[in-house]
N, C-alpha and C positions, 0 to 999 in steps of 0.2 A: 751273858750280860745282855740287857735289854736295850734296844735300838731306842734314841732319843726320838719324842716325839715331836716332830715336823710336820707344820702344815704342805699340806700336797696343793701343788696348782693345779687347774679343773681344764680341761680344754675344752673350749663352744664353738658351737656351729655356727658363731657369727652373728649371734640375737642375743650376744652373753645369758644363753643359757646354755648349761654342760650339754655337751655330743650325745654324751652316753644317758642320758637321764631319758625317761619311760613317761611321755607324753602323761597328764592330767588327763583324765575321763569323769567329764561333770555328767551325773548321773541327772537323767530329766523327771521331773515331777509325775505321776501319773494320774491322770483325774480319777478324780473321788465318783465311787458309783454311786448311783441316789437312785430310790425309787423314782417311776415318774408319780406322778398327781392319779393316773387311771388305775393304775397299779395300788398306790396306796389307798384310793378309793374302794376298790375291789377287797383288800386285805381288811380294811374297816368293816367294808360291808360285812364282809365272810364272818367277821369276829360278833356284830353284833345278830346275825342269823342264827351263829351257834349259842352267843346267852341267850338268843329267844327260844330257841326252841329246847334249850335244857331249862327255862322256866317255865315251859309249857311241858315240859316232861313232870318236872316236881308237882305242879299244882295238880297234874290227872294221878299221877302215883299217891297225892295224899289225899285226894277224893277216893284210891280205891282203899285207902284205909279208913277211911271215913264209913264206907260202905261193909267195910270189915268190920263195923262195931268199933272202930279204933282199940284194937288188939295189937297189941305187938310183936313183933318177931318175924315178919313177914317183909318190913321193908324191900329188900333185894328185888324180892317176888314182883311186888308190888312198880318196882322201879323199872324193872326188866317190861312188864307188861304194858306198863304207858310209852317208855321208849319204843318201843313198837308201834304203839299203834301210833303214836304223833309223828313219827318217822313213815309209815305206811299212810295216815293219813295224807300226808306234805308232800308225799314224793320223795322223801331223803330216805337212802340206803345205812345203814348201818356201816362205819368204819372200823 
C-alpha cells in the first residue's frame, strides 16, 4: 500500500533557507578575446602581401606563356617557374 503523500517541513539554518541545500555557484562572465589593432593590422597586412605577390606570380607565369608562343599545356610549368623567381626575387621562401 503506498504511503499518502505529505509535504515534509524543510529545516534552515536561520536565513530560511534549507540547512541541507548546496550553495548557488554564479558562474562569472569571461572576457571576450579580441584581436588587438597591431595584431589585426599585421594579419591585414600579411593577407594583402600574399594577393600581391600571387598576382605578381600570375602575370610573370602568363608572360612566360606569352613567350611560349601561347601554347598550351604547360601552365603548372609555367606557374611553378614564376613563383619562384618572384618569391626568390622578394626574399619570400616557399611555404
Amino acid at each position: 500500500m503506498a504511503k499518502p503523500n505529505t509535504p515534509r517541513t524543510r529545516k534552515t539554518n536561520g536565513n530560511n533557507k534549507p540547512a541541507n541545500e548546496t550553495p548557488q555557484i554564479q558562474s562569472v562572465a569571461q572576457p571576450r578575446t579580441t584581436l588587438s589593432q597591431s595584431s589585426t593590422a599585421t594579419s591585414t597586412s600579411f593577407i594583402a602581401t600574399q594577393i600581391d605577390l600571387e598576382s605578381q606570380i600570375r602575370q610573370r607565369a602568363y608572360q612566360f606563356y606569352e613567350e611560349r608562343g601561347c601554347t598550351p599545356g604547360q601552365q603548372d610549368d609555367d606557374w611553378l617557374r614564376a613563383e619562384h623567381e618572384i618569391r626568390s626575387h622578394n626574399g619570400h621562401h616557399h611555404a
